[in-house]
KOLGUVEX-381492 format. One record per residue: z, x, y of N, C-alpha, C, CB in turn. Coordinates in steps of 0.2 Angstrom, whole numbers, plus 5000, padded with zeros to 4 digits. Glycine has a CB too. Layout:
% residues N
ZXYZXYZXYZXY/...
This chain:
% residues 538
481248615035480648595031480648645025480048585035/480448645019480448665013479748665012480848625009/479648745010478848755008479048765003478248805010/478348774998478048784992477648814992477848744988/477548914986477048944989476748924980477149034994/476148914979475848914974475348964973475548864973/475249014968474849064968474249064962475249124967/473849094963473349084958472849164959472849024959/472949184952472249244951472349324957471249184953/472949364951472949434955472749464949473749454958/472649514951472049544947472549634947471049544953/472549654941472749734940472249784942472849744932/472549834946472049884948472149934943472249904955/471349944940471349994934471350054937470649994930/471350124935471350174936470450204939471750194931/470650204946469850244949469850324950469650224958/469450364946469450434945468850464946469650464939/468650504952468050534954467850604951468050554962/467350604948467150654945467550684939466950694951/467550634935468050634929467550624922468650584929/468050634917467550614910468150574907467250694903/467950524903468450494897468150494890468650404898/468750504886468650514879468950484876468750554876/468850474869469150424864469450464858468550384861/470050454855470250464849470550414845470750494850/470150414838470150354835470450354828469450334834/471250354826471450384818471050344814472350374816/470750284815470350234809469850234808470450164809/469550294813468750274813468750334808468250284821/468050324800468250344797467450414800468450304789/467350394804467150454807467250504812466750444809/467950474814468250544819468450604817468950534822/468250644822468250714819468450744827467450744814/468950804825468950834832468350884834469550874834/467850884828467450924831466850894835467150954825/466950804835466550764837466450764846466850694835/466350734847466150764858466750734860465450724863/467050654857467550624860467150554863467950684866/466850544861466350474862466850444858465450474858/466650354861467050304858466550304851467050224864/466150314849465550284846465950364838464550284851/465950414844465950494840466750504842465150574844/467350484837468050504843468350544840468750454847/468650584841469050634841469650594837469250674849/470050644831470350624825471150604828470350694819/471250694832472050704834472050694842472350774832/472650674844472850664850473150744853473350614849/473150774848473350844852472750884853473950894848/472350854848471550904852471050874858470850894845/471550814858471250784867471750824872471450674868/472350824870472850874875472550934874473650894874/472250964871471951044872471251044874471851084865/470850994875470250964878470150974885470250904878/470750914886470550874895470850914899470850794897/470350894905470550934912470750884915469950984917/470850934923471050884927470650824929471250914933/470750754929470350704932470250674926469650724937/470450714919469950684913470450624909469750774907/470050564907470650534905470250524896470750454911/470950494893470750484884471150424881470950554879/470750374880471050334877471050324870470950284879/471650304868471850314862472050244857472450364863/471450264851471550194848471950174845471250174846/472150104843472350064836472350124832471850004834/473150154830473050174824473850214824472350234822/474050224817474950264818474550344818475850244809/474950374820474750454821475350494821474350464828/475350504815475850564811475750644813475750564803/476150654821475950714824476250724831475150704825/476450764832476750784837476450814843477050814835/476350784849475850834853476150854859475150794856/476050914861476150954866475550974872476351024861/475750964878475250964883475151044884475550934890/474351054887474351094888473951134894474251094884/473851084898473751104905473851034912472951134904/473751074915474051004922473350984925474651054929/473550934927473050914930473450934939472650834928/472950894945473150914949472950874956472850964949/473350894962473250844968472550834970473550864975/471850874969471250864971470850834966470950914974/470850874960470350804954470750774951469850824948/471350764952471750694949472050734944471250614945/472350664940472850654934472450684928472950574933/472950694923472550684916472850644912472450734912/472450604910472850554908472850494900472750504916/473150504896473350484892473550424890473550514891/473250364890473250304889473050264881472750294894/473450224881473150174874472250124875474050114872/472150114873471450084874471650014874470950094870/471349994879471349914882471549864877470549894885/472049834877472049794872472349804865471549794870/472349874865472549874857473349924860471749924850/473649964853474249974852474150034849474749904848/474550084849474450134845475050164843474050174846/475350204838475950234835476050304835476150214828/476550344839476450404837477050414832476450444843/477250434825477750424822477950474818477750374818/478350504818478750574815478850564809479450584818/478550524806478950514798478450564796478850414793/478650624792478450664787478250714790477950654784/478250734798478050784806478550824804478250744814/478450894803478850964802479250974808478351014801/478950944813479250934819479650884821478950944823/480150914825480750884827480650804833481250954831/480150834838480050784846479250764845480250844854/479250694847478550694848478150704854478450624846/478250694859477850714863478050764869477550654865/477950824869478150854874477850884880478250894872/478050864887477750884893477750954896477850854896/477551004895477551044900477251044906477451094897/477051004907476451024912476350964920475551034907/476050974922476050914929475550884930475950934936/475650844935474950774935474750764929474150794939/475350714925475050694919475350624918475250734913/475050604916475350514913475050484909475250464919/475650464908475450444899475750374899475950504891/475250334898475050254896475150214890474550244898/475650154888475350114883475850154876474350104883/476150204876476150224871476950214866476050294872/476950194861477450174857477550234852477150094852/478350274853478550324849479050314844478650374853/478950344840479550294834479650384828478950174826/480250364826480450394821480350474821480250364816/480850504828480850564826481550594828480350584829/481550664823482650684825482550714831483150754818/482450704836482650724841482250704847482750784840/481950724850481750694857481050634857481450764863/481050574859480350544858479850574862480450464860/480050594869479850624872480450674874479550584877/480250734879480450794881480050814887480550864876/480150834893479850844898480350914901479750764904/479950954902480351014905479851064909480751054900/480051084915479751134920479151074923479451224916/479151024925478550974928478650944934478250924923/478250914936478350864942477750814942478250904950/477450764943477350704946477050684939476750694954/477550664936477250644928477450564930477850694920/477250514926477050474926477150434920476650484928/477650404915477750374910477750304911478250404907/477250264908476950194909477050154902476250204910/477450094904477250044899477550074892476550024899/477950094889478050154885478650124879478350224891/478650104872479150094869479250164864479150024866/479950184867480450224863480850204858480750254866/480850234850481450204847481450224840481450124848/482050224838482450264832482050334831482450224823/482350364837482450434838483150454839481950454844/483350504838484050534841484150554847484150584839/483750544851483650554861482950514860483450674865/482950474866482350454868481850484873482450384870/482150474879481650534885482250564887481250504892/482150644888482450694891482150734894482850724887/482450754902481950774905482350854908481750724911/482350894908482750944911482151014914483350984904/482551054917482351124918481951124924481951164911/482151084930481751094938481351034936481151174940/481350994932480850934934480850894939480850894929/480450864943480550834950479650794950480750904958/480150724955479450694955479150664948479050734959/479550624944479150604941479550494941479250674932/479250474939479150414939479250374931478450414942/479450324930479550284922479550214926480250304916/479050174921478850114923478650064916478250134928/479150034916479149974912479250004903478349924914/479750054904479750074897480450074894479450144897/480350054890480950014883481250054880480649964877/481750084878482150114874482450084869482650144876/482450114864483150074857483050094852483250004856/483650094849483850124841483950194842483250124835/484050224847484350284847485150304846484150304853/485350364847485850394844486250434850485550434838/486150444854486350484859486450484866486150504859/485650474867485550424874484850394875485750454882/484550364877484050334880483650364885484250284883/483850384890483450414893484050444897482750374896/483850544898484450584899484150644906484650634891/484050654910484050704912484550764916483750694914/484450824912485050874913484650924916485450904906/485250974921485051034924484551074921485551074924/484851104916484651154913484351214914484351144910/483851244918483851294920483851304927483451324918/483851224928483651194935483851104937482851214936/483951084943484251034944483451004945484851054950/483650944941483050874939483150834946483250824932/482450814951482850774957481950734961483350844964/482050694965481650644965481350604958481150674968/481950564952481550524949481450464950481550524943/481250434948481250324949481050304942480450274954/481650264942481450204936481350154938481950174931/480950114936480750034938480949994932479750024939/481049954932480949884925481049924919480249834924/481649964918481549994910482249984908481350084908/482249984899482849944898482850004892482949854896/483550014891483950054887484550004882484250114891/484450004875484849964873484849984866484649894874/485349954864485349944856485550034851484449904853/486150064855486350124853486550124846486850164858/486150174840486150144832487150194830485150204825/487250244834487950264831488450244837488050354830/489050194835489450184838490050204840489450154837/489950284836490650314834490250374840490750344824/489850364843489650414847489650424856489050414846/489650444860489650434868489150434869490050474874/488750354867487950354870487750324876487550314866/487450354879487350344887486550284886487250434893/486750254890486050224891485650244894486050174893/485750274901485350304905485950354908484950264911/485550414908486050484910485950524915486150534905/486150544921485950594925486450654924485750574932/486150724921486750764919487150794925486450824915/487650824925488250854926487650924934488750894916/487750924937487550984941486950964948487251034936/486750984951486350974957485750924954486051054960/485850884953485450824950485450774957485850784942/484850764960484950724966484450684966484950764972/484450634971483950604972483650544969483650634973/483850514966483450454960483350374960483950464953/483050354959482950284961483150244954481950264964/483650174954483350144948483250064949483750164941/482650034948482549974951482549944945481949964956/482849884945482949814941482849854933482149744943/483149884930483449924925483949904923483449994927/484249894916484549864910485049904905484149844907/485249894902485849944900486149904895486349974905/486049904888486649854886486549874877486549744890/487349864875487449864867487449964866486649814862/487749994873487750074871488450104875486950124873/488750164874489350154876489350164882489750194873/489150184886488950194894488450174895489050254897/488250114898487650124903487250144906487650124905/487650154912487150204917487850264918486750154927/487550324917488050364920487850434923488550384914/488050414928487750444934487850524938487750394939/487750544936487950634940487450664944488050694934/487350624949486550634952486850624960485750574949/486850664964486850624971486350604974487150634974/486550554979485950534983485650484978485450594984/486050444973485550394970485850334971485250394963/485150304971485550214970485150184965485350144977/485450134964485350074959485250014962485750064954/484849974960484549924965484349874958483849934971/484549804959484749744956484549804946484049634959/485149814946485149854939485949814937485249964940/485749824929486249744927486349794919485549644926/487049804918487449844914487949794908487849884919/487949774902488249724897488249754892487949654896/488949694887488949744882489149824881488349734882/489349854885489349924883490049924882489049964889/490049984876490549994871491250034878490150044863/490950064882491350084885491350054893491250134883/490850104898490850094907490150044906490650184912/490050014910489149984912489050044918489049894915/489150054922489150104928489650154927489350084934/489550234927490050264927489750304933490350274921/490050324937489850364943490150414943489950344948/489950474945490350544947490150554955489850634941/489750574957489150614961489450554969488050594957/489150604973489350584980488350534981489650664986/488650504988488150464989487750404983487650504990/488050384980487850344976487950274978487950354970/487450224976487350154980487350104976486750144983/487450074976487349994970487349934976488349984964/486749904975486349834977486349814975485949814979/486549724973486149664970486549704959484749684973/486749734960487049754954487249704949487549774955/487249694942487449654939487949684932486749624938/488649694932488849714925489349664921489249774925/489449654916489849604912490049624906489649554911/490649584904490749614895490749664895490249604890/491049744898491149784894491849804894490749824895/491849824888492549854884493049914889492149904875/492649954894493149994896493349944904492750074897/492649964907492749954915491949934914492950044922/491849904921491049864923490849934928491149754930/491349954931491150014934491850064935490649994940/491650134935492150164938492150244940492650154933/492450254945492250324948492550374947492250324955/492350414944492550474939492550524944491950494932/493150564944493250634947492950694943494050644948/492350714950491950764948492150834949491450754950/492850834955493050894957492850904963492850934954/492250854965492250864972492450794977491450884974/492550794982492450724986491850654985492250754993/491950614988491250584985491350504988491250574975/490750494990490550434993490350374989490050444998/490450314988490250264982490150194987490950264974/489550184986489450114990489050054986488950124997/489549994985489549944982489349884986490249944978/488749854986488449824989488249764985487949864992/488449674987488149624984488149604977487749634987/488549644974488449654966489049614965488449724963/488949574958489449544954489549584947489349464952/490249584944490349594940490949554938490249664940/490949554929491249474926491349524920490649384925/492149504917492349534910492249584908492049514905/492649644914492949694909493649684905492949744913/493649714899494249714895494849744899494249754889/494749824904495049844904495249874913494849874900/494649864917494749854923493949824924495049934926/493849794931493049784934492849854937493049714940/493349864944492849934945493749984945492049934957/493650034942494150084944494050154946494550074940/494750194950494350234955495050294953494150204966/494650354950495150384948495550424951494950414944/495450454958495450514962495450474969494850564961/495950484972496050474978495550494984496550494979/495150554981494550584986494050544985494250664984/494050524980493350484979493250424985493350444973/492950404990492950374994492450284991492750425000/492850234990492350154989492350124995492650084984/491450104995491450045001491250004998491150045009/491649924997491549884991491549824996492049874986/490749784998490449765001490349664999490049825001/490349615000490049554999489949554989489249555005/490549584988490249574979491049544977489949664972/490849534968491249484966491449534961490849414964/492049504962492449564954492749494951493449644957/492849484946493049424942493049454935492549354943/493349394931493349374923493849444921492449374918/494249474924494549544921495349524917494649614929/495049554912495749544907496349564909495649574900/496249634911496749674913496849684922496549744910/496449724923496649764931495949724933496549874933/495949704938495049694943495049744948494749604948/495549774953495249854956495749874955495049864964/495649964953496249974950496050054954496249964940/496850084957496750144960497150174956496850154967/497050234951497350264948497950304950497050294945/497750344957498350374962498650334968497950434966/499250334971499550304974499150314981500150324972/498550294983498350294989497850244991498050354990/497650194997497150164997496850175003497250104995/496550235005496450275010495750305008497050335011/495650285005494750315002494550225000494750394993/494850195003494350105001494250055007495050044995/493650045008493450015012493249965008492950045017/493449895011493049835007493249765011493449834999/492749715011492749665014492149615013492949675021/492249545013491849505012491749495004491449525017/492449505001492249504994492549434989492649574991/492249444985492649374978493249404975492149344970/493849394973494349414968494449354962495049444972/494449364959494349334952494749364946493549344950/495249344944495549374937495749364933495949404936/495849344924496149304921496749324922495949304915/496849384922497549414924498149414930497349454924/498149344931498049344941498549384943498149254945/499049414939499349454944499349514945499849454943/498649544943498549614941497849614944498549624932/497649554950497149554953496949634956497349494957/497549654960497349734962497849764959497249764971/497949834959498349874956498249944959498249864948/498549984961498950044967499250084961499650014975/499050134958499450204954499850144951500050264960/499450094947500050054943500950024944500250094937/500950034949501650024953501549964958501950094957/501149984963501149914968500449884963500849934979/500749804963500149784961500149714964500049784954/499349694965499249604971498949564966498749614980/499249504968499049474962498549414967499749424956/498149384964497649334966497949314973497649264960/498449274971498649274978499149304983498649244978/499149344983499549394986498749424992499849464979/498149414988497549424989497449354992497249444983/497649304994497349244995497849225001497449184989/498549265002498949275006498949295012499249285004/498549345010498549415017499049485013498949375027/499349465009499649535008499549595005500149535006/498749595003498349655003498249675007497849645000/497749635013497649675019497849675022497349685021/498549655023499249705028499249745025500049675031/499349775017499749825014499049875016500149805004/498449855014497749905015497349905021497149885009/497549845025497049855031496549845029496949925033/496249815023495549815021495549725018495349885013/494849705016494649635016494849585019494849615011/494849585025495149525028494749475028495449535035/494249465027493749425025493649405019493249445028/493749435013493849425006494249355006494149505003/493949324999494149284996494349264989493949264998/494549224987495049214981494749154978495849204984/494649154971494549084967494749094960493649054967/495249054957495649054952495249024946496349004954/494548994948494048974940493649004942493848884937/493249034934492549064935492048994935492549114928/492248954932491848884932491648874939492248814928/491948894944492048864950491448894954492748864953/491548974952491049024954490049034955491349084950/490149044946489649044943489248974940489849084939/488748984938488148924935488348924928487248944935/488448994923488648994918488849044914488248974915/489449074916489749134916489749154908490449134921/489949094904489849104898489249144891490049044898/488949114896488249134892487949174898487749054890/488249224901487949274908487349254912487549344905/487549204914487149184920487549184926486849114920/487449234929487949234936487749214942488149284938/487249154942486949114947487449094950486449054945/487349074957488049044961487948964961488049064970/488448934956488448854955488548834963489148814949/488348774962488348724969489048734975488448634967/489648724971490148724975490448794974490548664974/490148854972490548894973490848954982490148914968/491248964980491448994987491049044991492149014987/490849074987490349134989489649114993490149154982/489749064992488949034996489249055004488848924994/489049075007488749075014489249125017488748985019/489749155013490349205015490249245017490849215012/489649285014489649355015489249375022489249385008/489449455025489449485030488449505028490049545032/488149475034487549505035487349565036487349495038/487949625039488149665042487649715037488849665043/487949695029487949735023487349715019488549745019/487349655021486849615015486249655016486649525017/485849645008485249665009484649615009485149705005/483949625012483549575012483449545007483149585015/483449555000483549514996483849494989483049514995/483849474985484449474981484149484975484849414982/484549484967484349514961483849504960484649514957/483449424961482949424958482249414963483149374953/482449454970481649454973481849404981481049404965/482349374978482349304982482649334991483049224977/482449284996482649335001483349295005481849345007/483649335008484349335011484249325015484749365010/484549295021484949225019484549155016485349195026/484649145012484549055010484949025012484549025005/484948985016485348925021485548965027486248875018/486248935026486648925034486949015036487448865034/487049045029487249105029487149155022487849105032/487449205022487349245017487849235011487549315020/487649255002488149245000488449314998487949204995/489049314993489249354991488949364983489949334992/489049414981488649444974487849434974488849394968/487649464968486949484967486549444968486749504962/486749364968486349314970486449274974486149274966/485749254977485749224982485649134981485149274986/486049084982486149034980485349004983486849004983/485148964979484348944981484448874982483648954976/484948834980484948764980484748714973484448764985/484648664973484748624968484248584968485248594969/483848564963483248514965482548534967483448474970/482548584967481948624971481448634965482248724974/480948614967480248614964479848664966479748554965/479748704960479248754960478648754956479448814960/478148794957477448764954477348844953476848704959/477248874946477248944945476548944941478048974941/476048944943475548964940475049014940475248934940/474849074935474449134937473949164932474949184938/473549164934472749184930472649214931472149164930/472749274924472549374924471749374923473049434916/471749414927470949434925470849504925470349404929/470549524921470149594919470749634916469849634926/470949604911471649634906472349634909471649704905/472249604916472749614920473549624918472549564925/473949664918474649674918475049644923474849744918/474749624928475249624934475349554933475149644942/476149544938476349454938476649444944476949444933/476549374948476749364954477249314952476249344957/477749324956478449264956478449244961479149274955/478449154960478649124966479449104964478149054968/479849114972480349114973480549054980480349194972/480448994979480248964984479948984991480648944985/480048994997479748985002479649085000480248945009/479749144996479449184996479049194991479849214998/478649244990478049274988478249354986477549264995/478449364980478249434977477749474974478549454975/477649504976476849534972476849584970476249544975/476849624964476749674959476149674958477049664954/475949734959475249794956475449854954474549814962/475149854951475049954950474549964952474949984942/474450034953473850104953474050154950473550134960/473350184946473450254942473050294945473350254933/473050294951472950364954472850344962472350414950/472850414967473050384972472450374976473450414976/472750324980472350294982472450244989472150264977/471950224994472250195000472250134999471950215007/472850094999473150024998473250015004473650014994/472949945004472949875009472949815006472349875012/473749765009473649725008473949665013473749725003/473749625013473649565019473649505019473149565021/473649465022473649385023473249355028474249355024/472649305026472249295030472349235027471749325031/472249185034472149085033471349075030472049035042/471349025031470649005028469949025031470648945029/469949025041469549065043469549135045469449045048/469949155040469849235039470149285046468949235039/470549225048471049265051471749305047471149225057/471849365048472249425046473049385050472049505050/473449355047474049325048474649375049474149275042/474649435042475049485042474849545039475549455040/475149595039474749665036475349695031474349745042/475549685025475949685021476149765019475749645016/475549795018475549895018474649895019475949955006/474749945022474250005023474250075026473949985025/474150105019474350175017474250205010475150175018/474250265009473950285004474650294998473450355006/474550274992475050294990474750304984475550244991/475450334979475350394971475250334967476250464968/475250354962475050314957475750274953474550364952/476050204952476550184951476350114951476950214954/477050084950477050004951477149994958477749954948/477149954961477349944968477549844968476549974975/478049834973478249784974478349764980478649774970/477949704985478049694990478149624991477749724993/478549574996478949524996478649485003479749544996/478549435003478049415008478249345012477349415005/478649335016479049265017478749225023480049295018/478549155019478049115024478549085031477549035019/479349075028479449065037479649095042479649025039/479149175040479349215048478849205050479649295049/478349165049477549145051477449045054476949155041/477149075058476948995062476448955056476449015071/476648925052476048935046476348845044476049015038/475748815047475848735044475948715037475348695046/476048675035476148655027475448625023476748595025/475248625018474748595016474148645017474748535019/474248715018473648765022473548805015473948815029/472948825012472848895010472548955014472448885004/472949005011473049055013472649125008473849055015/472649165008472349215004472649285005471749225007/472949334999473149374999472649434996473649354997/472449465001471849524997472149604998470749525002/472249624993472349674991471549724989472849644985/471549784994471049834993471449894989470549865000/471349934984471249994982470850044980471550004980/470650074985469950124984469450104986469750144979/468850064981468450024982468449964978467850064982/469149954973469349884973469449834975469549874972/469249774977469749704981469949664975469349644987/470549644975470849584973470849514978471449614971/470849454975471049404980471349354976470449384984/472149324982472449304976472449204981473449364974/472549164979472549094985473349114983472049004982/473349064989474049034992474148964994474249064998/474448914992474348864996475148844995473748814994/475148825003475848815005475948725007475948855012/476448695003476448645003477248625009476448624995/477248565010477848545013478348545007477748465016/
């Protein structure tokens, strides 16, 4: 039996701050002055006289206006009176813009417990932002662009967070963090896209983690495309989760660093490799999990260094002009792989060993890959991309009806959901690559009323339920499901958590829960409730 979940009216949690002040800065009010108190009525001229202002807990929104100026923080807020926090005002848009700025970077962070909201930075030679020596910083909703660096973070920074912020028209990279006096570690990207690198004659990275003890990083449903690398990663301990790499003049992934993960992955069209593991000098673990990748010119994933160890898991390598797995050294003793798609235009160049042994499509459809490797014995073989995909042409790498991938992949590895939210397995079994086949014919009913400015957005994804909120500062979150008589069906989180997006997935048939029922999702934070309906059809 087939449900339908229908949602209505989730509500954005604003920011709750105890024993705080807010201020206003107004560039058009032709009565701002910084000598003013900071009233909405009386607001402060410059944005850097609100950074030399506020304390901890203190927040300033900042109006409708371009603002020719560079600001530099100047104190931290903290874990007991909060954030300080730097926001655009409800509604409206504002510009911070370098054009005529004696200075080089527009906004610089020295300091901690800061977050900066809503803000659009344009036209400056060198950093849009710069963050250095900080921790639990917080960058929101944020467009960077035609700068020469967009964000760059270096010198011990840790624990900071980027959430739904855009890059482009840059020159170098997008967003960078390097050692520098110290190794950058705990960050998270959520939903941010880097794109559209302005020199092509350059090694522009889309997203960069520098060269040295860089560890720890998260990057969820994050984008990359039209710059010459990607994501290029020198960080261990990180993953990428449904992150989707095109277009790129050179790698869409380019890995160094041990421990790194790739889930639900998405790369295509690019000119070097879709991904490839770069000898750093040390040994190194690389785990390739459920991800497709389609149309590389030059190889799909290639592995430079025998030490480098792949475990290439339920994904799809296809559309490759040249090589689709390519081992630069004569070894295949660091490759663990199974339950995969091979795919090539090139069909006899399907795998390739130190350029000498090489297995073609079917050599791979035969078994005489994995007698020669011991590896894929479960892997499989399809000679059209049409056969595979929904619309490989125009990058949709949905799994069309009859494709093979549907129900092949091992559960073993799989993860509970797939690129876009949807939960694994649908049907009879698991598929191969970043998506999870949903079926054909399926009616959904996607409707949602924001209220109170609300940012956030719920997706229905048939028989599951995903829900996005934010909070800007911490706070104990609770959220739940309760039937119509107000009985508690399931408890989805409760716990206190920092201030950020959060995303949680809520699937009606691990629940005894008839069709035709409304249900209620209430969401507390602090002394907010949200309440969102549900109703579940046959």
């Amino acid at each position: 039996m087939k449900k339908f979940i229908f949602v209505l009216g989730f509500a954005f949690i604003t920011a709750i701050t105890l024993n705080s002040d807010t201020f206003y800065v107004d560039g058009n009010d032709p009565l701002a002055n910084n000598s003013n108190p900071g009233t909405i009525n009386l607001p402060w001229l410059t944005i850097q006289h609100a950074a030399d202002q506020l304390m901890p807990g203190d927040t300033v929104f900042i109006r409708n206006a371009v603002y020719h100026e560079n600001v530099i923080t100047t104190r931290s807020g903290n874990i007991n009176q909060g954030y300080i926090v730097f926001s655009t005002y409800p509604g409206e848009n504002f510009t911070l813009d370098g054009t005529g700025v004696g200075d080089h970077t527009g906004l610089r962070i020295y300091h901690s417990f800061i977050i900066i909201d809503g803000w659009e930075i344009s036209n400056w030679t060198e950093n849009g932002i710069w963050i250095s020596e900080a921790h639990n910083i917080f960058i929101n909703n944020c467009d960077v662009h035609d700068v020469f660096y967009g964000i760059g973070i270096s010198d011990s920074t840790h624990d900071f967070e980027l959430n739904n912020v855009e890059l482009y028209n840059f020159d170098l990279y997008g967003f960078d963090a390097s050692p520098g006096n110290g190794a950058c570690y705990n960050g998270i990207l959520n939903n941010c896209i880097a794109r559209n690198a302005r020199d092509p004659q350059q090694n522009v990275d889309g997203f960069a983690l520098g060269h040295g003890d860089q560890h720890n990083f998260t990057f969820n449903h994050c984008t990359a495309y039209d710059v010459f690398d990607g994501f290029d990663i020198s960080s261990r301990n990180t993953s990428l989760n449904s992150c989707r790499a095109y277009n790129c003049w050179n790698g869409g992934f380019k890995l160094w660093e041990d421990s790194v993960v790739l889930i639900n992955c998405i790369g295509y069209n690019c000119t070097g490799s879709n991904v490839e593991l770069d000898w750093s000098g040390n040994p190194t673990r690389t785990e390739i999990i459920n991800s497709t990748f389609y149309g590389a010119q030059t190889y799909t994933i290639w592995i430079e260094n025998q030490n480098d160890t792949l475990y290439l898991f339920n994904s799809i390598l296809s559309g490759g002009d040249n090589i689709g797995l390519a081992f630069e050294q004569y070894s295949t003793d660091n490759y663990f792989g199974n339950c995969n798609l091979f795919h090539n235009y090139n069909q006899s160049r399907a795998i390739a060993v130190a350029y000498t042994d090489e297995f073609s499509l079917s050599d791979v459809q035969s078994g005489i890959w994995t007698s020669y490797s011991n590896q894929d014995s479960n892997s499989i073989v399809e000679f059209n991309p049409a056969n595979i995909f929904l619309d490989y042409n125009s990058g949709d790498f949905h799994l069309c009806p009859q494709s093979p991938a549907i129900d092949q992949a091992s559960g073993q590895y799989a993860p509970n959901y797939d690129f876009e939210g949807n939960p694994r397995p649908y049907g009879s079994g698991y598929d191969i690559g970043a998506y999870e086949y949903q079926g054909v014919g399926v009616e959904e009913i996607n409707t949602i009323y924001f209220n109170h400015h609300s940012a956030t957005s719920i997706i229905i994804n048939n028989c599951s339920i995903q829900i996005i909120f934010s909070i800007d500062s911490i706070e104990d979150v609770n959220l739940s499901i309760y039937n119509l008589a107000g009985q508690k069906i399931d408890q989805i989180i409760s716990s206190p958590l920092i201030p950020g997006t959060y995303c949680y997935h809520w699937d009606v048939n691990k629940h005894d829960i008839c069709h035709n029922q409304l249900l209620y999702a209430i969401l507390t934070a602090g002394e907010q409730t949200y309440v969102a309906k549900i109703i579940v059809m046959e």
